[in-house]
C-alpha positions as CSV (number, residue, x, y, z in Angstrom):
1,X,0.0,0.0,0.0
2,X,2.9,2.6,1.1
3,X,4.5,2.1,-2.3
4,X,1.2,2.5,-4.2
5,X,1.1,5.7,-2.4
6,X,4.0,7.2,-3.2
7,X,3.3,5.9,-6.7
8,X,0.0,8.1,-6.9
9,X,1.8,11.0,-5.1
10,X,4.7,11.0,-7.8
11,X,1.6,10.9,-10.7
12,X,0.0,13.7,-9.1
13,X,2.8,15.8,-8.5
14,X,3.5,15.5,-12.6
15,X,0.2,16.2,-13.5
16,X,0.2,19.6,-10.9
17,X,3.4,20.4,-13.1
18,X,2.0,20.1,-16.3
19,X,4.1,17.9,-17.8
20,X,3.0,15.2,-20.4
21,X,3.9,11.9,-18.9
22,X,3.6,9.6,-21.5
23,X,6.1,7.0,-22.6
24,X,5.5,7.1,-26.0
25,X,6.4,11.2,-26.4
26,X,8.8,11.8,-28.9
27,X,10.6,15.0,-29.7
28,X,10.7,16.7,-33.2
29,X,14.4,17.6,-34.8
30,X,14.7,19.9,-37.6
31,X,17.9,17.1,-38.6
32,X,18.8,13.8,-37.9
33,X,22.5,14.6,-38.6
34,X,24.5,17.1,-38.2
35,X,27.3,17.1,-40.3
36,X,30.3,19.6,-40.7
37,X,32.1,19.7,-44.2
38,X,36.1,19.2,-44.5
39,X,37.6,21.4,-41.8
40,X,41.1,21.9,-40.9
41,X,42.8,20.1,-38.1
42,X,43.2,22.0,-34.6
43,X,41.9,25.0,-36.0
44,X,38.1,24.0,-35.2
45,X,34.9,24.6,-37.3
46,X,31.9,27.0,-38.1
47,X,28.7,26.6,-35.8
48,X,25.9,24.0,-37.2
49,X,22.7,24.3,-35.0
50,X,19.2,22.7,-35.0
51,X,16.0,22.8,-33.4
52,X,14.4,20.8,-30.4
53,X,10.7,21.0,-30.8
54,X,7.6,20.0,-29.0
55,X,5.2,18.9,-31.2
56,X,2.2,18.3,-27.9
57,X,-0.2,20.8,-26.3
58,X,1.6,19.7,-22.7
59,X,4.9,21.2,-21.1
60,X,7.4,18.2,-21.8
61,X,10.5,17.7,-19.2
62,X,13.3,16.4,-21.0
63,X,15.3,14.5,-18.6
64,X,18.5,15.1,-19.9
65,X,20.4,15.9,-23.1
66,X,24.0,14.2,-23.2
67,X,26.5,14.2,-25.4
68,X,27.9,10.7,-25.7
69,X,31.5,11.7,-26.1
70,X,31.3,13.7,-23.1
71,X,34.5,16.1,-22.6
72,X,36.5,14.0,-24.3
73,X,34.8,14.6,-27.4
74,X,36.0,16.8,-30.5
75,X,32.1,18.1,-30.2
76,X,30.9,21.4,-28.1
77,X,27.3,22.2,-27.6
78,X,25.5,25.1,-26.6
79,X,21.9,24.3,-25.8
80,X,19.9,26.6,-25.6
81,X,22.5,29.3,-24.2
82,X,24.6,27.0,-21.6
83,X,27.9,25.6,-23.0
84,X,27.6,21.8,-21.4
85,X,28.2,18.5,-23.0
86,X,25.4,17.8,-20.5
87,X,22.3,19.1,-18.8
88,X,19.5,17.4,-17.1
89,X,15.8,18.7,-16.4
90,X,15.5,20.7,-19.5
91,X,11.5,22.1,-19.6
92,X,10.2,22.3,-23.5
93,X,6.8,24.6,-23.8
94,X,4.1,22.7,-25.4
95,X,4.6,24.1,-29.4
96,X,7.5,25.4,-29.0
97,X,11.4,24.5,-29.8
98,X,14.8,25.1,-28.3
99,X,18.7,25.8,-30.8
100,X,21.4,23.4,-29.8
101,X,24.5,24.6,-31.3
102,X,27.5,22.1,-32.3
103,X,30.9,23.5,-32.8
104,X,34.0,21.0,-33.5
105,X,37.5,20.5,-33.2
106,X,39.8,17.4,-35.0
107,X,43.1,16.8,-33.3
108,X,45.7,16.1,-35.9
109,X,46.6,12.9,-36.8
110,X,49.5,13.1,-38.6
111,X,48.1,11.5,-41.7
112,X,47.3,13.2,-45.3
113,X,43.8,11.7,-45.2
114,X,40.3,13.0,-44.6
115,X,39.1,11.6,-41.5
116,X,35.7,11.1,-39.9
117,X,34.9,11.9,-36.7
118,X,31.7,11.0,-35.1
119,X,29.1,11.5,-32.4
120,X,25.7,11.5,-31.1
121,X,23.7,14.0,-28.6
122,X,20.9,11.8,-26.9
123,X,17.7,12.8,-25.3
124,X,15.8,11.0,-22.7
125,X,12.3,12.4,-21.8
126,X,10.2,10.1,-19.7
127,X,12.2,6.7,-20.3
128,X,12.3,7.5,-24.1
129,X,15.4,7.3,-25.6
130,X,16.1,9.7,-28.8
131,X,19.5,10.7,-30.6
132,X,21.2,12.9,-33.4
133,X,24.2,11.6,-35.3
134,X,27.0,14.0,-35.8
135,X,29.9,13.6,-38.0
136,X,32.5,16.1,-39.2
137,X,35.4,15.4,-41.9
138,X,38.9,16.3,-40.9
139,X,42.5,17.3,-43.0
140,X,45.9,17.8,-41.6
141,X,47.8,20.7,-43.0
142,X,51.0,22.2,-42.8
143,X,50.9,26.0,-41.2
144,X,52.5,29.1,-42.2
145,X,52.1,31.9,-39.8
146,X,53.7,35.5,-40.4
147,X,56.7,33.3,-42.2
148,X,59.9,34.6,-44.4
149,X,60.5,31.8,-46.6
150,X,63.5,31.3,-48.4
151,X,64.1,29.1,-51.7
152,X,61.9,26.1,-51.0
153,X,59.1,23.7,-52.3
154,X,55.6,22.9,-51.1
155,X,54.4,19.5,-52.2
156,X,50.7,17.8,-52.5
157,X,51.7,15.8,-49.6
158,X,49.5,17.5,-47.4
159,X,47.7,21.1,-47.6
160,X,49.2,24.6,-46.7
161,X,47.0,26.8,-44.5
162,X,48.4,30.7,-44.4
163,X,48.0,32.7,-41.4
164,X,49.1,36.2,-41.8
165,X,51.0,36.0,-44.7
166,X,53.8,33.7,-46.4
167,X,56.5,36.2,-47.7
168,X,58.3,35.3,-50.5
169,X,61.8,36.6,-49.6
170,X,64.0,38.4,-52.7
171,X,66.4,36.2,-54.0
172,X,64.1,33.4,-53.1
173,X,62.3,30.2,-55.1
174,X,59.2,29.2,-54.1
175,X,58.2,26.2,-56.2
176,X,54.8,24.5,-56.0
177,X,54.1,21.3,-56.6
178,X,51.7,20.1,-59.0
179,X,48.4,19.0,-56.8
180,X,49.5,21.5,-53.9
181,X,46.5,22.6,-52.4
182,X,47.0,26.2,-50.4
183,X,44.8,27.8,-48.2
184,X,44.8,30.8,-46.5
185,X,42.7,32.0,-43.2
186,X,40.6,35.8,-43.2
187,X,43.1,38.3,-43.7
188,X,46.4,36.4,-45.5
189,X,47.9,36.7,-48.0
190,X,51.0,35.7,-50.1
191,X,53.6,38.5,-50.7
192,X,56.4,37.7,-53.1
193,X,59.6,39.5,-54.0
194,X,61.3,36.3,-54.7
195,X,59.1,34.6,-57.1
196,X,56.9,32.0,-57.3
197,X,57.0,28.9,-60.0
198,X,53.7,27.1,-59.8
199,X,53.5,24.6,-62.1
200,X,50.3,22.6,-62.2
201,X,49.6,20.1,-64.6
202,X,46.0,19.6,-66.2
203,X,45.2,16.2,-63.9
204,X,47.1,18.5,-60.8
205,X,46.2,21.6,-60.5
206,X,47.5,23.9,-58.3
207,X,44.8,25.5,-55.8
208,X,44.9,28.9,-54.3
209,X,41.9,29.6,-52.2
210,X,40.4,30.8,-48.3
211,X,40.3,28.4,-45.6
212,X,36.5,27.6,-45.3
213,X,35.4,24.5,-47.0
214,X,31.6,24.4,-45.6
215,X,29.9,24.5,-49.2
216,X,28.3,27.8,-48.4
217,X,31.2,29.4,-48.6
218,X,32.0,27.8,-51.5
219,X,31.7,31.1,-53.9
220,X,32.3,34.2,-51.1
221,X,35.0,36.6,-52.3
222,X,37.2,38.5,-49.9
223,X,37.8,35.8,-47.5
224,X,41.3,36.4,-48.0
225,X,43.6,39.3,-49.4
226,X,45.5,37.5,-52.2
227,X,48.9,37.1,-54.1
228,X,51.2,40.2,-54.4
229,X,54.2,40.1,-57.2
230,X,56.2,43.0,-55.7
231,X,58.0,45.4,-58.3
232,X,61.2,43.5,-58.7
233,X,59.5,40.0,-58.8
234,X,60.5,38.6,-62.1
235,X,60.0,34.8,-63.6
236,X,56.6,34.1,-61.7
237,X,54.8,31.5,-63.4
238,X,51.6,30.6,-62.3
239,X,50.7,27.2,-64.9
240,X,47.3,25.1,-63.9
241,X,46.5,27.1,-61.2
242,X,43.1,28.2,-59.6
243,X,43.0,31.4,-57.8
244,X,39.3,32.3,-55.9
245,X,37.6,33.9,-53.5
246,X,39.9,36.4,-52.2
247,X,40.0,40.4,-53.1
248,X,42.6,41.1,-55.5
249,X,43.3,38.0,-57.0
250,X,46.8,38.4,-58.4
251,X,48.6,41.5,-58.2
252,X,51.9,42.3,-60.6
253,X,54.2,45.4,-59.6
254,X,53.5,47.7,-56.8
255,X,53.7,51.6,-57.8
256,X,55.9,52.6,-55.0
257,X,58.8,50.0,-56.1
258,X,61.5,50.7,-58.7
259,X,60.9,48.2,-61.7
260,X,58.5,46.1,-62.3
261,X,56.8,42.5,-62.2
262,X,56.6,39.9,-64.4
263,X,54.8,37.0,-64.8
264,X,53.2,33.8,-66.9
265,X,49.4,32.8,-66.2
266,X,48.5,30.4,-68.5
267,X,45.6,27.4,-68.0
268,X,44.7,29.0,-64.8
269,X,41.1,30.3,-63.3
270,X,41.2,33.3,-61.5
271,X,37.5,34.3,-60.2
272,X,35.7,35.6,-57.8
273,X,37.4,38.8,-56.3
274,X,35.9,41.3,-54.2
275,X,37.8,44.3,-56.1
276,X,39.8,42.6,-59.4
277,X,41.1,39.2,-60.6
278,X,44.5,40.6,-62.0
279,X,45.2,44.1,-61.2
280,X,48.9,44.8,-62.7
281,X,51.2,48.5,-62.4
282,X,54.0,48.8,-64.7
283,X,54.3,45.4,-65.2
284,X,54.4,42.8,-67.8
285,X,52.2,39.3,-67.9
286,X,52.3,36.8,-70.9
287,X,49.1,34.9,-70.1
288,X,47.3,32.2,-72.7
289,X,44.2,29.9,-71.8
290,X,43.6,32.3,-69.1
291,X,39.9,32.6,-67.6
292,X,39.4,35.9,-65.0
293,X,35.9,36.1,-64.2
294,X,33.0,37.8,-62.1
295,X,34.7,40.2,-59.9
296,X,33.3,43.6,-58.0
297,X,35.5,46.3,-59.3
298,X,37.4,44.8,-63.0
299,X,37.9,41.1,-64.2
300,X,41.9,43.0,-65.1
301,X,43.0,46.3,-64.7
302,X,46.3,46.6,-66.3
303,X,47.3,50.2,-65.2
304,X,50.4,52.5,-65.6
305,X,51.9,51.4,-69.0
306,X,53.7,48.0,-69.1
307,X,53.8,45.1,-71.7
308,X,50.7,42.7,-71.9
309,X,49.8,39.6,-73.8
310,X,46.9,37.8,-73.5
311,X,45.9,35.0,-75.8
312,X,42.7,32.6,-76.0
313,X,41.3,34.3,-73.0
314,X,38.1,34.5,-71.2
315,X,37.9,38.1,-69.1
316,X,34.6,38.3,-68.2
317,X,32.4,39.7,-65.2
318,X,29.0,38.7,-64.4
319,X,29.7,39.9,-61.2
320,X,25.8,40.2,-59.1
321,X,25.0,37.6,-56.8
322,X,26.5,39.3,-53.5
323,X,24.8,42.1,-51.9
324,X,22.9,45.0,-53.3
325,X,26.8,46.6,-55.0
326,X,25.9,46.7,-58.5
327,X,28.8,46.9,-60.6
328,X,29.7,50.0,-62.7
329,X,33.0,49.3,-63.9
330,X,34.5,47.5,-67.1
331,X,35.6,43.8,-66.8
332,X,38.8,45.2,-68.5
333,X,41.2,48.6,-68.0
334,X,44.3,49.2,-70.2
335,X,45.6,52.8,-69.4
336,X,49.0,54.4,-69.2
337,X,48.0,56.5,-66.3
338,X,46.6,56.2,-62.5
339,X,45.4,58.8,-60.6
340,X,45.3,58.4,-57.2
341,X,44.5,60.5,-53.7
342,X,47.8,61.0,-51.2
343,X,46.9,61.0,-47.5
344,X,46.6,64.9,-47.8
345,X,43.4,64.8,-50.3
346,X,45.8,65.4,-53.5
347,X,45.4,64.3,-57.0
348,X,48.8,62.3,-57.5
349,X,49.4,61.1,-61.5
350,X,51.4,57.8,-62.1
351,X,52.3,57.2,-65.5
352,X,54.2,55.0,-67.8
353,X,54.5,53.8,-71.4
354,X,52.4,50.8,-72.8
355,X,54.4,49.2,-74.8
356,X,52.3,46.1,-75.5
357,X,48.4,45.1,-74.9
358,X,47.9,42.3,-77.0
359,X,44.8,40.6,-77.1
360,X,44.3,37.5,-79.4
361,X,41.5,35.3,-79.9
362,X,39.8,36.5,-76.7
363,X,36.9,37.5,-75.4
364,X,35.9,40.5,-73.1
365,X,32.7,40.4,-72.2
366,X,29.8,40.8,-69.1
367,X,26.5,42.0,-68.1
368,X,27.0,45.8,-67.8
369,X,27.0,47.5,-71.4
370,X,30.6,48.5,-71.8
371,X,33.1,46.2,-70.3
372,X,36.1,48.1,-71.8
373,X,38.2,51.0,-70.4
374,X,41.3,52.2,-72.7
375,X,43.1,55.6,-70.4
376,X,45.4,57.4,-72.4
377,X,47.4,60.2,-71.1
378,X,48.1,61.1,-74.4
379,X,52.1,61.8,-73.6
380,X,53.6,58.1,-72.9
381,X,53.2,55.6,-75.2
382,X,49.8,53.5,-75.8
383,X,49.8,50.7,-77.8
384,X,47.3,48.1,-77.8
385,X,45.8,45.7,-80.3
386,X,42.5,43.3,-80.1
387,X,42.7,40.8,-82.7
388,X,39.9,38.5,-83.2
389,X,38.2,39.4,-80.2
390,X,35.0,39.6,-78.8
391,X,34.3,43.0,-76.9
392,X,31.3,44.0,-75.2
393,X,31.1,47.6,-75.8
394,X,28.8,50.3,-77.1
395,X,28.4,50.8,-81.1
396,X,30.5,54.0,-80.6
397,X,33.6,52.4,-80.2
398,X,35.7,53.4,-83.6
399,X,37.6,50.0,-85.1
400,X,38.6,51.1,-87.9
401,X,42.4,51.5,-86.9
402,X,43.7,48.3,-87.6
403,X,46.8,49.6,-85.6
404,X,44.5,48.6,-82.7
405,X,41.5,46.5,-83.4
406,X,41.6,43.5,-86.0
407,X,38.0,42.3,-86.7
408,X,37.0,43.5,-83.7
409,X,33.1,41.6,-82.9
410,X,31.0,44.3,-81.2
411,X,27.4,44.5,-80.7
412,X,24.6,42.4,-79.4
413,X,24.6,39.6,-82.7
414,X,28.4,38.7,-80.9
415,X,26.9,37.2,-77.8
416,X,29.7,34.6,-76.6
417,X,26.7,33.0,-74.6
418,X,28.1,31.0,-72.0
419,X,26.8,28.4,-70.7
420,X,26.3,29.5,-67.1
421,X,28.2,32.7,-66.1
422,X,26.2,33.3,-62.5
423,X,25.5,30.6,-61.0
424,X,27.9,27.6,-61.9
425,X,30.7,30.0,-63.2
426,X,30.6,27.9,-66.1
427,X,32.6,30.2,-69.5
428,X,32.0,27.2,-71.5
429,X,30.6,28.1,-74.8
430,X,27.0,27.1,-76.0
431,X,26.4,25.8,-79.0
432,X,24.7,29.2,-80.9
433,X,27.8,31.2,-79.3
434,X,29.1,33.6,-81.7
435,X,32.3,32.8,-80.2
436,X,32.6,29.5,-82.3
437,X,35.0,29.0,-84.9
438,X,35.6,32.7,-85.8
439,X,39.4,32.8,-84.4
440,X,42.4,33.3,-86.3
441,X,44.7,30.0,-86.4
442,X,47.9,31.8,-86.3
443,X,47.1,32.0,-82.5
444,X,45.5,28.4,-82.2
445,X,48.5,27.1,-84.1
446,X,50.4,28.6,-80.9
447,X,48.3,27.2,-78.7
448,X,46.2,24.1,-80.1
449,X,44.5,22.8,-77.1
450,X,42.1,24.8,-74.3
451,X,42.4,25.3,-70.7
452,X,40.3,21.2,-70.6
453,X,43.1,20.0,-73.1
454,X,41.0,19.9,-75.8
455,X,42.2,20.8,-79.1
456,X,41.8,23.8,-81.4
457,X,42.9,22.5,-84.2
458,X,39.8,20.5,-85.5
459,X,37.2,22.3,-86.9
460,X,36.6,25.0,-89.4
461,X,38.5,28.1,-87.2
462,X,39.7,28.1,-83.8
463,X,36.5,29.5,-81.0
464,X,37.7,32.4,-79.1
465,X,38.3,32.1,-75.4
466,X,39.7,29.8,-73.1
467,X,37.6,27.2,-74.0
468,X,36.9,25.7,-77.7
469,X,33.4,24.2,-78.0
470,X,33.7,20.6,-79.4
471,X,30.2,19.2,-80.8
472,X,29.5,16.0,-79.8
């Protein structure tokens, strides 16, 4: 009798708090696995959360909420504001929910493998057992923080990850390894007055791009600052090599140094800058097979004179999907002059001869009606020439001095037509581009396969562009 008692007493005393008491009561989750994309090991994670609901017209007690690692656990939780990897006597309104945030960290291993690491959280609420997987995918790395680096090579062997900045030191060799993956944290950037000689290959490319792998930060620009070819910097080659989401993505010559840069780009992507994809001063770049794409300020600005050649290239800006910015600038700048603002609100003039802009079987093009710039001081030399190009720019452009334009394709009949330029970054060519077949083959004849090793040399003409369109 006493134990019915207390029995009865224990049902009452639920019932006069409300709480739905019934065995079969099963929490609602908005996932029934949380799971964190390739992350860096040591360096920990972004913050996943989900939702806790209760789905009943009763107060439900949840009993407790564990994770089963416990401390020892690469896993952190927040739920519902206390950091604990456990809490008991949890009260969940009827209709309403509770966040649990997860956060993780993956110890290195010493091994050049993704790795798995998994959990659970698990919820008891009255004798009913209830539990969400976790799982989060780790890669070791080799750092670089705030380091001077003298002649040296990275391999594939395992990743890079830049803090701060890896300074290329003068008189210095860096030399990148085909398959060398680099990756740089908010803020870094690579700073070279040595030089650089990354050669991919078309099975191993070369990546250059920011340190968070979650796929929605798969297209974010300005996550980190970018690569810097200080005035000086000669022999740079940059071969199969992918350089994304940062805010200048490859800069050649610096207008307070004597001299200037130079460098090869050639079957490379550079996309998805906050500001510009190559922005060059005084400097000289021999670039074929070259695709700079969708940035916020200019796919290239090649400023202050220099010597420029770019063949069977893609420079194009669809630049949109970020923000409310709408872009106002060309995808393309070739001037012999910069005008700039000192620290005392003066007008200061750089200037400098352009010996060379070469532009061959290429395309300029984007979504904003003139994607072309050409800044002439009139007093230093300006010499440029677009042969067999595509150029998105307004009727009023005079081509007729074949000094500088060579059947130059303007107007809206030259549409290249990619095949996605927004969304999938995708400067393929459709079939009804008016890119196809229209190039001249003294270039292609240079050149006879596209930045997917397909060759140029089948058809009636070479396509202009990085890539040549081969029907199937």
């Amino acid at each position: 009798m006493l134990a019915a008692a207390l029995v009865l007493v224990m049902l009452f005393s639920c019932e006069d708090e409300g709480y739905l008491t019934s065995t079969d009561a099963q929490l609602k989750f908005s996932a029934d696995t949380v799971t964190f994309d390739t992350i860096f090991t040591s360096i920990g994670s972004t913050t996943r959360r989900f939702t806790v609901s209760n789905p009943y017209n009763e107060d439900v007690l949840i009993s407790r909420i564990r994770l089963a690692g416990g401390d020892a656990s690469s896993f952190r939780l927040n739920i519902n504001g206390f950091e604990s990897s456990e809490l008991y006597e949890i009260t969940l309104p009827a209709k309403d929910s509770i966040y649990i945030f997860v956060e993780v960290t993956i110890d290195p291993t010493g091994q050049n493998l993704p790795m798995v690491v998994q959990d659970s959280i698990e919820f008891t609420t009255n004798t009913n057992f209830q539990s969400i997987m976790l799982e989060a995918y780790g890669q070791d790395f080799k750092l670089i923080k705030s380091e001077r680096i003298k002649t040296t090579t990275w391999t594939a062997e395992k990743p890079y990850l830049v803090y701060d900045y890896a300074y290329v030191d003068s008189l210095a060799t860096l030399t990148i390894e085909p398959g060398t993956k680099i990756y740089f944290h908010k803020g870094a950037g690579m700073y070279v007055r040595g030089n650089v000689v990354a050669e991919g290959t078309f099975e191993s490319p070369i990546i250059f791009r920011a340190d968070r792998l979650e796929a929605s930060y798969e297209n974010i620009p300005d996550q980190w600052n970018g690569i810097v070819l200080y005035s000086g910097s000669h022999d740079n080659v940059f071969n199969f090599t992918t350089i994304k989401n940062a805010n200048i993505g490859l800069q050649v010559g610096t207008i307070e140094n004597e001299g200037y840069a130079s460098v090869t780009l050639t079957n490379s992507k550079i996309e998805n800058m906050a500001y510009a994809g190559v922005f060059a001063l005084k400097s000289k770049i021999y670039a074929y097979n070259a695709l700079i794409s969708n940035c916020g300020f200019y796919a290239a600005a090649l400023l202050v004179g220099g010597e420029y050649e770019f063949y069977h290239s893609t420079i194009a800006n669809y630049w949109g999907n970020y923000g409310q910015a709408v872009r106002t600038t060309p995808s393309l700048v070739v001037s012999n002059v910069l005008v700039v603002e000192n620290s005392n609100g003066e007008q200061v003039s750089y200037n400098g001869d352009l010996t060379k802009a070469t532009f061959g079987n290429s395309i300029i093009y984007g979504n904003i009606g003139n994607e072309l710039e050409l800044g002439n001081n009139e007093e230093n030399t300006f010499n440029y020439l677009f042969d067999h190009c595509i150029i998105q720019a307004p009727d009023t452009l005079n081509t007729s001095n074949t000094n500088h334009f060579i059947n130059a394709m303007i107007g809206m009949e030259f549409d290249p037509r990619f095949v996605d330029p927004y969304d999938d970054y995708n400067f393929e060519l459709d079939t009804l581009s008016a890119a196809k077949d229209v190039g001249t083959k003294k270039y292609s004849e240079r050149f006879p396969v596209d930045l997917l090793n397909r060759s140029r040399t089948g058809e009636d003409g070479p396509d202009l562009g990085a890539y040549e369109r081969i029907e199937k």
